[in-house]
Every structure is written in C-alpha cells, then in structure tokens.
C-alpha positions as CSV (number, residue, x, y, z in Angstrom):
1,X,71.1,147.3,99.1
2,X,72.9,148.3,102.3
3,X,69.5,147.6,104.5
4,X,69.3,144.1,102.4
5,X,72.3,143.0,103.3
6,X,71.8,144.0,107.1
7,X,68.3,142.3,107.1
8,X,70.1,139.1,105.5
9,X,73.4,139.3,108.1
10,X,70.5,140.2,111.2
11,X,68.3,136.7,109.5
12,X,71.3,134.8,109.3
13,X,72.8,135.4,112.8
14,X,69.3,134.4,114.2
15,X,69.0,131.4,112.3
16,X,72.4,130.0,113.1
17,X,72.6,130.9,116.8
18,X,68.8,130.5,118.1
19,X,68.3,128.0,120.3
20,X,65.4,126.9,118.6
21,X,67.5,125.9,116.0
22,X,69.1,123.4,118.1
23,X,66.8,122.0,119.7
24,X,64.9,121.3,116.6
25,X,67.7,119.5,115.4
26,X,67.8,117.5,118.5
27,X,63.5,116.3,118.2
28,X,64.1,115.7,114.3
29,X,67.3,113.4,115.3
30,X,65.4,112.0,117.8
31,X,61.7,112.1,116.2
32,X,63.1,110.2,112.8
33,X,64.9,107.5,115.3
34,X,61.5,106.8,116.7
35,X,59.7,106.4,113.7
36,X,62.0,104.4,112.1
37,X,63.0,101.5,114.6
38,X,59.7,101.8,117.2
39,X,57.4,99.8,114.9
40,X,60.3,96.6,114.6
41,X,59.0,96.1,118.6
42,X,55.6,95.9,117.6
43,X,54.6,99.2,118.9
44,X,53.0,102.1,116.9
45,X,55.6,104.6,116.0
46,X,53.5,107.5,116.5
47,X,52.3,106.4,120.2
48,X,55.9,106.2,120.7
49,X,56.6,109.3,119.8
50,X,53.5,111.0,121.7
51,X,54.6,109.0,124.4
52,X,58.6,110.1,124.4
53,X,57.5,113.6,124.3
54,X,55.5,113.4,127.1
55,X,58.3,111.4,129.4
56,X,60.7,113.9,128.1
57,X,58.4,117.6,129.2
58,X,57.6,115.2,132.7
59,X,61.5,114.7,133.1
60,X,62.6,117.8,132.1
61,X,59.8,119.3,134.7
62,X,61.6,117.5,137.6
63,X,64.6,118.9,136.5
64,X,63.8,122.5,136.7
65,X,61.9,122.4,139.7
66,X,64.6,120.0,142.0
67,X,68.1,119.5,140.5
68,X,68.6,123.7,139.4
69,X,67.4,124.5,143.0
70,X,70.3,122.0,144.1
71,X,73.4,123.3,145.6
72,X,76.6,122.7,143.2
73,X,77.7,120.1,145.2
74,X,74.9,118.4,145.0
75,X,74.5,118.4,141.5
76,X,77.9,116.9,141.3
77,X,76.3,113.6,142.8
78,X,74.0,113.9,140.9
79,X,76.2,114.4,138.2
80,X,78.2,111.1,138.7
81,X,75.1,109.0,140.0
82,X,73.8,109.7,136.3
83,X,76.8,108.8,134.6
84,X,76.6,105.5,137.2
85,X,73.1,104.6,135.6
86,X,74.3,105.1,132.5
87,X,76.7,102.8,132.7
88,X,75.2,100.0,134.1
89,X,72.1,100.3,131.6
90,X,74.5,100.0,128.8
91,X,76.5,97.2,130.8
92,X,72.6,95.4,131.2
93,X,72.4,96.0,127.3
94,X,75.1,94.7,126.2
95,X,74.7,91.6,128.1
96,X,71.3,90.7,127.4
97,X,71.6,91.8,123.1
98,X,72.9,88.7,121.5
99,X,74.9,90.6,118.6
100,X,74.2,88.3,115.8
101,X,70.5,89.1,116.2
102,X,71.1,92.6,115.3
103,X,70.4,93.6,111.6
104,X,73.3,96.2,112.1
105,X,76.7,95.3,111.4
106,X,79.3,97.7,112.5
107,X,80.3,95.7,115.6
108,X,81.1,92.9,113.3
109,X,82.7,95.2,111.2
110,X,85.2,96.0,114.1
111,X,85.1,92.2,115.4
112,X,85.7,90.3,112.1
113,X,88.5,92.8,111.2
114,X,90.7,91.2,114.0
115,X,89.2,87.8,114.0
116,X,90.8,87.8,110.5
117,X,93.7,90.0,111.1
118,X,94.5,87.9,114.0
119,X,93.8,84.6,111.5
120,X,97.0,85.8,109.4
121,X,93.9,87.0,106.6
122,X,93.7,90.6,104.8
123,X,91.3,92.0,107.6
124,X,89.5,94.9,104.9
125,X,88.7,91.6,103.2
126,X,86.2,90.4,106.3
127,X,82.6,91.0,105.7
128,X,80.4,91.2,108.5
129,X,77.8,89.3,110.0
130,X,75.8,90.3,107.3
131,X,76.3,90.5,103.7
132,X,79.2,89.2,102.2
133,X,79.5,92.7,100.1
134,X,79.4,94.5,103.7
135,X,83.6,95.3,104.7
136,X,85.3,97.3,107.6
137,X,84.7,100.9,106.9
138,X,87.5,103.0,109.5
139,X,90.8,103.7,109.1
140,X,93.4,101.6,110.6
141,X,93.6,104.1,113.6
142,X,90.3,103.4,115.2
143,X,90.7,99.5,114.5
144,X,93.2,99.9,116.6
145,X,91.5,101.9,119.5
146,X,88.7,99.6,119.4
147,X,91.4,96.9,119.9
148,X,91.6,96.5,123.7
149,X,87.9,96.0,123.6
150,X,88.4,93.4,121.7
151,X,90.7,91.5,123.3
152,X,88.5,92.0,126.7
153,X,85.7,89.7,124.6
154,X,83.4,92.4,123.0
155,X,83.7,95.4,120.9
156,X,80.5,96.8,122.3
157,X,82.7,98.0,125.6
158,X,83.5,101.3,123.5
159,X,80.5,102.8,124.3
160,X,81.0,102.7,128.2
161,X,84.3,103.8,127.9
162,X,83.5,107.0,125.4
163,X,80.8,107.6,127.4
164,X,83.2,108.2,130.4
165,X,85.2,110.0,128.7
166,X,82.9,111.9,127.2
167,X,81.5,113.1,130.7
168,X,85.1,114.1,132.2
169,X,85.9,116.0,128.8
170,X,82.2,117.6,129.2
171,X,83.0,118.7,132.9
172,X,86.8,119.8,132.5
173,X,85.5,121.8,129.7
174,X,82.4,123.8,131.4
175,X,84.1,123.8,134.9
176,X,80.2,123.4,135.8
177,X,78.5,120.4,137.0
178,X,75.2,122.1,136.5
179,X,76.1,122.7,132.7
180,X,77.9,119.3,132.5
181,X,74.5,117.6,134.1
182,X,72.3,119.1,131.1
183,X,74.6,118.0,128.7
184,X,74.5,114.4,130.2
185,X,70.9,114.7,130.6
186,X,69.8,115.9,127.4
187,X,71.9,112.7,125.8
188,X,71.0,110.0,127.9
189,X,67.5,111.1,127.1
190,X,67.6,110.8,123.6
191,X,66.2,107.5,122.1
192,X,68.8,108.0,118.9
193,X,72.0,107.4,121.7
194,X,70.0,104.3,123.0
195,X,69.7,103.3,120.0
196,X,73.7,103.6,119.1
197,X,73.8,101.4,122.2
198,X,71.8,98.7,121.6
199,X,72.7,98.0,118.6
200,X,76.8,98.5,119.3
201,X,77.4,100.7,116.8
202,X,80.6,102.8,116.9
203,X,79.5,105.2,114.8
204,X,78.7,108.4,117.5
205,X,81.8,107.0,119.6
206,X,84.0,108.3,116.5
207,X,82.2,111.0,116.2
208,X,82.5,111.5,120.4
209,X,86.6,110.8,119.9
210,X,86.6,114.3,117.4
211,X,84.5,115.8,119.7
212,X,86.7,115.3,122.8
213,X,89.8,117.1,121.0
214,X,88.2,119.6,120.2
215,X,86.8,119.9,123.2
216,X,90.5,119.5,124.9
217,X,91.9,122.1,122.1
218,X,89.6,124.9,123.0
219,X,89.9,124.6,126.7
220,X,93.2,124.4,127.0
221,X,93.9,127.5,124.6
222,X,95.9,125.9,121.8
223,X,96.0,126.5,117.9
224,X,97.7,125.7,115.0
225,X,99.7,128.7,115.5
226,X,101.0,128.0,119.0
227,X,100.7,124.0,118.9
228,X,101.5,123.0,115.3
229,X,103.2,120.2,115.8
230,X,100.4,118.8,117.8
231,X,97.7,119.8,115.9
232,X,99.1,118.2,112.4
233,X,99.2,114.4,115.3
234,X,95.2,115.1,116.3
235,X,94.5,115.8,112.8
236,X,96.1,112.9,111.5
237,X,94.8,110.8,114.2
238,X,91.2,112.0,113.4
239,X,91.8,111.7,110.0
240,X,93.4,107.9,110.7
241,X,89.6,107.0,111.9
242,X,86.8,108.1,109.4
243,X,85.9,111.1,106.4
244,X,82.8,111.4,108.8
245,X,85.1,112.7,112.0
246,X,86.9,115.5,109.5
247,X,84.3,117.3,109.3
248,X,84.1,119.6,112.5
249,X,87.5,119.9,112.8
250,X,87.8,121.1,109.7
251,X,85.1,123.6,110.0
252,X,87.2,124.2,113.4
253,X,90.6,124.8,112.0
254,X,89.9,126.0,108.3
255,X,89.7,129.9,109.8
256,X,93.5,129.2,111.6
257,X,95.0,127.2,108.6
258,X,94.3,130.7,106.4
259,X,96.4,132.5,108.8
260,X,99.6,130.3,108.9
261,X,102.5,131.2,106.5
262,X,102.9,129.9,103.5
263,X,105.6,127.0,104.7
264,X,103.3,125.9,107.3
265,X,99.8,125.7,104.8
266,X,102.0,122.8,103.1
267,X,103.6,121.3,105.9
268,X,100.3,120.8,107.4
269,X,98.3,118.8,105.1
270,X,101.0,117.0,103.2
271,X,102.0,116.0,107.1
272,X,98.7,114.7,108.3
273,X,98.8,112.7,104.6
274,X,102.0,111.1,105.3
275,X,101.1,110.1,108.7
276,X,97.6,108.5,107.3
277,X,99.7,106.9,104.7
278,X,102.2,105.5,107.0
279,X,99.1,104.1,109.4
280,X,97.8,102.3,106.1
281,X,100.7,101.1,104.8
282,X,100.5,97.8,106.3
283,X,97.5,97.2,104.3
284,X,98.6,98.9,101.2
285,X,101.1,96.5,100.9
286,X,100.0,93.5,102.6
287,X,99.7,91.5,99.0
288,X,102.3,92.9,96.7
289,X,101.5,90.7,94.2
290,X,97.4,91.0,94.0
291,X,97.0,94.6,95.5
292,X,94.5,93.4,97.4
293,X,94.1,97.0,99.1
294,X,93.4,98.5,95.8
295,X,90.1,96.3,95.1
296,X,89.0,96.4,99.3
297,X,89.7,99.3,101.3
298,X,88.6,101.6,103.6
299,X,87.8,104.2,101.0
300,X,85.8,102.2,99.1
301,X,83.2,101.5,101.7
302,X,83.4,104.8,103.0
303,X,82.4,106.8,99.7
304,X,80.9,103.8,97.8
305,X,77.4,105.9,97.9
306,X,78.3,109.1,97.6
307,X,77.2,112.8,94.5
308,X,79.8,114.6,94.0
309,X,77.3,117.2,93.3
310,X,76.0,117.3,96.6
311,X,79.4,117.0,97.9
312,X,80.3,120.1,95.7
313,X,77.6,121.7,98.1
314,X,77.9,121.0,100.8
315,X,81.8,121.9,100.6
316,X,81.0,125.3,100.0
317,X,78.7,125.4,102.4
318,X,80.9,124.2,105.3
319,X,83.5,127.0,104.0
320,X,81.1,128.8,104.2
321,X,80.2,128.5,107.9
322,X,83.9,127.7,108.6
323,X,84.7,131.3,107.8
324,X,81.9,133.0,109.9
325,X,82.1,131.9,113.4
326,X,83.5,134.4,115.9
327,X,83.3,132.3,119.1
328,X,83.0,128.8,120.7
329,X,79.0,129.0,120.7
330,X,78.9,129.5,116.6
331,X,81.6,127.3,116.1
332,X,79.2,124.2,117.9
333,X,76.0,125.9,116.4
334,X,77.8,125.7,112.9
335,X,79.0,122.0,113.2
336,X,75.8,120.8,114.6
337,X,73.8,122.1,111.7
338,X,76.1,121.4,109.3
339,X,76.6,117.9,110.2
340,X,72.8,117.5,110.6
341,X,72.1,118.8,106.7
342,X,74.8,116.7,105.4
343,X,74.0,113.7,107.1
344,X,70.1,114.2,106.5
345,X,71.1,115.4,102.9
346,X,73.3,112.5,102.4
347,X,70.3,110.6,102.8
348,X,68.1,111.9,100.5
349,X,70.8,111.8,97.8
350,X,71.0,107.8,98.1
351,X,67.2,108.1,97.7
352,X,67.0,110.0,94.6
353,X,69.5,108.1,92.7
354,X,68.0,104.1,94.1
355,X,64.3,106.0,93.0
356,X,63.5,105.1,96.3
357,X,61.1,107.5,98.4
358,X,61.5,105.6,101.9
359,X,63.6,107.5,104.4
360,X,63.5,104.7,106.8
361,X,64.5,101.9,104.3
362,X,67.6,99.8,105.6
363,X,68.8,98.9,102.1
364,X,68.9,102.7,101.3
365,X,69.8,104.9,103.6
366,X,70.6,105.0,106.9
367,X,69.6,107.7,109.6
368,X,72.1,106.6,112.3
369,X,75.2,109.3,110.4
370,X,72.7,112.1,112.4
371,X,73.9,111.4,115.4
372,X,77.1,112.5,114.6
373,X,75.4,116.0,114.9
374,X,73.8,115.2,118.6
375,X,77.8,116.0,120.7
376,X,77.7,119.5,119.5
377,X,73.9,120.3,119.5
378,X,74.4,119.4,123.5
379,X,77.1,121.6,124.3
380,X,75.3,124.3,122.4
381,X,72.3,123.7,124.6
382,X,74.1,123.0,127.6
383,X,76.3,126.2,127.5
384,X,73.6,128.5,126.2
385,X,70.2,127.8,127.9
386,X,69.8,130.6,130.9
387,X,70.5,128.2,133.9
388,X,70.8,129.9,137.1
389,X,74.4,130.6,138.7
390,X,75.4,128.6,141.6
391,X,78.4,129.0,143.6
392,X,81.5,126.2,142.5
393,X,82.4,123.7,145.7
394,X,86.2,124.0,145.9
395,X,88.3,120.6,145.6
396,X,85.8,119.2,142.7
C-alpha cells in the first residue's frame, strides 16, 4: 500500500509538472482552432494544420540558433520590436474586419451594451448583432473597462491595449527579456490568439486581466495574510467581470483563505459579495416595477448551458489541485490544466445533452473558452524550458 501510494504521488507529480503536458495542451488549443475555422477560408483544415506545424518547428529553429545566442540587450529589442508587430498586425486587423461580417458576437455584446445604456435603455436587455436571444454576458465591471474603448469608436482596441499590458506584466514578472521573448513568442504564434483577434473577442483579454493580478500578486510578495484588504478589492474586481476569470484565482488563493482566522474566512467572501452587489445594483434595480434584471442578467447568460454534475466535478477537482501546489510553477501548471479540462469538458457536456457529436458546431459549443488556459500554459513554458543564462543589461 505504501509503494502504491508513492508510485501514484511519483505518477502524479510527473503528470502535472512535465513539460509535455503543457505543451500538449498548447498544440490541442491550437490544433482544434485550426480545424475548426481553417475550412470557413476555403482551405483544407488538415493542410493547414500540416502546414502550421511546419512554420511553427522552421520559426522555432531560428529562434534557438539566433535570438538565444543574442546578448540580453539585444533580446530586449527584440523583445519590444515583437511586441511592435504585434501591434500593428492587430491595428491592420482591426481595420480591414468589418465587425458585422463576423458570425461572433461578443464585440457587439460589449458595443450594444452602451449603445443602449447610453440610449437611456436596460443595456442586459441589448442583443447582439446576432440573435435576438444572444445578451451581454460580463459583469458590470468589465463593461466598464471596455468603456474607454468604446468611446475611442471600437471595442476591438482591448486587445492592443491587454496585449501591452500583458507584455510589461510578463517582463516585470521574469525580470528576463529572454524568458519574457518566449512567452511573447510562443503567443503570437498561436493561430487560437489570432483568432481572438480577428474576430474581437474579449474573451482571453478577461481571462489576461486575472492573469495580470496574479501575476502582480506573486511578484510583489503579497497575500491574503499580509494584504487583506487588497486582496478582498482584486477579488471582487475579478469577480465584477466573469465566473470564467474566478477560476485561477481561486485555485490561487483557496490554500491562503484555509489559513486565515475564523473572522477573516467571513469577512472575505461576504466582502467580495457586497462589493459585486453594490457594482450590480444599478441594474438590479433599474425597473422597480418589472424587475427587469430578474428575467435578463448577466448570470443568466453566463450559466444558461451549464451540468451541475460536471460542475460537481470539476469543483472537487480544482480543490483538489488548489490544495497541492507547493510553488509558482504548479500553481500555473495546475491552472493551465485545469482550465483546459473544464473548458474542453464544458464542451462535451453541451454535446451530450443537445445529442449532438460535432465539436466544432457553432450552435453547440464553442472552443474559443480554451484559450483561457493559453496565459498560464506560457508562463509555464516560458519559466521552465532550460534556456541558457545571459547576463541582465543594467538600466532595463
């Protein structure tokens, strides 16, 4: 029994931390995307996906052999001349994409909720561009971040600005520019963020705004125990955008929360409650005398689709995990894979119960909710493939 358990602890620790793990997580993301949208250009999916495969062993090739055998300083140009490309791809994307082409509608989900909001209407009342049964999803709290976008004429601006804030956050947290590079690298070569792009979906930028705090949290030392007060606002600001964006910070904090006192275990969740109340309230009581908020809301479309079987799970699952990792590199491993078999699972569940076998069938399911894996399946890579040591440039 003893040796069992070892073997299964030994199996375990492999499974979770291997880097194979990862980066299978990253080719599925990115091998489904393919498969899925490659054939609405005309193109056969599978050529595609030979074809990406290819690009991506040729790129990664030049990597190795020119931009490791850079000096640091160099790769910080590098670095920033990436992130440049980036930007001005998206910007090219953005311009050329009419929106109202797209057959996703989570920009319009974003943009309708103001246009009606700013019409004096109930803005969770909006559908998009469409279905008129398809409603604004987030919380109030990303509404409201998305805002300025807005107002500067298109929604779709989020992703330039999450991407650069993605990259500082990356680089203040490795203190590396090679490290940082691979992380930017690996993401910028991955047809599922492209994808996020084209089509203006907010959807990984959520998922990037959880990420960043967490991110920010870890590097600059603080927990619940020395930063309560601040952790109970970045909870309750995560919680103030989607269910989705929880998720890793509650795998991040569940291990903390079991050490506080007793005092502080209430204080915690019943504050980040009130605080998510208080951000809703607006809507809640907008129409006192239909309740409008109680027949369209934000929860509604959020968990419209979901087993509370599978949820059942996958909550003890996430516990699970939650209550293992020892250090940084877990904690990332864990969300990544977690987040990847929910998302994946979710999807499967919608199957089953529509008797639908079609993984790649729009009215169904929706493969997109991976990507909220990719953040952490990068920094895993980024911080644990052996790249070679290079001495820091001062001032950077």
């Amino acid at each position: 029994m003893f040796l069992k358990t070892i073997l299964m602890n030994k199996t375990w620790s492999i499974f979770s931390t291997n880097r194979s793990v990862q980066l299978f997580v990253y080719f599925i993301i990115n091998s489904l995307f393919i498969l899925k949208y490659a054939p609405r250009t005309g193109l056969n999916s599978y050529s595609v996906l030979a074809l990406y495969f290819v690009i991506f062993i040729a790129i990664s090739f030049i990597f190795y052999k020119y931009i490791l055998r850079a000096s640091e300083r160099r790769i910080k140009n590098f670095y920033w001349l990436l992130l440049l490309f980036a930007l001005i791809a998206i910007a090219i994307i953005l311009y050329i994409v009419n929106p109202y082409n797209l057959r996703i509608d989570r920009w319009s989900a974003l943009s309708f909720f103001w246009d009606s909001f700013f019409q004096g209407n109930y803005p969770y009342g909006a559908h998009t561009h469409l279905r008129i049964n398809s409603f604004p999803s987030a919380f109030p709290l990303w509404m409201c971040i998305n805002l300025p976008f807005y107002l500067m004429g298109d929604v779709g601006y989020e992703l330039l600005f999450f991407l650069i804030v993605t990259t500082i956050a990356v680089r203040y947290y490795f203190g590396s520019y090679l490290k940082s590079f691979f992380f930017l690298f690996l993401l910028l070569l991955s047809p599922a963020y492209w994808y996020e792009v084209s089509v203006r979906s907010d959807s990984l930028s959520n998922g990037l705004f959880a990420f960043i705090l967490i991110l920010w949290f870890i590097k600059t030392n603080k927990t619940l125990a020395n930063s309560f007060i601040l952790s109970i606002l970045i909870c309750a600001a995560v919680a103030s955008t989607r269910f989705s964006a929880i998720i890793p910070i509650a795998l991040y904090l569940l291990q903390p929360y079991l050490k506080l006192s007793l005092k502080q275990k209430i204080i915690l969740p019943v504050s980040i409650i009130g605080i998510v109340f208080i951000l809703l309230s607006p809507f809640i009581f907008w129409n006192t005398t239909t309740w409008i908020f109680l027949s369209r809301n934000p929860f509604i479309a959020q968990t419209g689709n979901g087993n509370i079987y599978f949820l059942v799970l996958m909550i003890i699952f996430g516990v699970f995990l939650a209550l293992r990792w020892k250090n940084t590199n877990q904690l990332f491993s864990y969300i990544s894979l977690f987040m990847f078999l929910f998302m994946l699972g979710s999807q499967f569940v919608s199957l089953i119960s529509a008797n639908q076998s079609n993984l790649f069938s729009d009215a169904v399911s929706d493969i997109s909710y991976l990507n909220l894996a990719l953040p952490y399946c990068l920094i895993y890579l980024s911080a644990n493939f052996r790249l070679p040591e290079i001495k820091p440039i001062e001032n950077t």
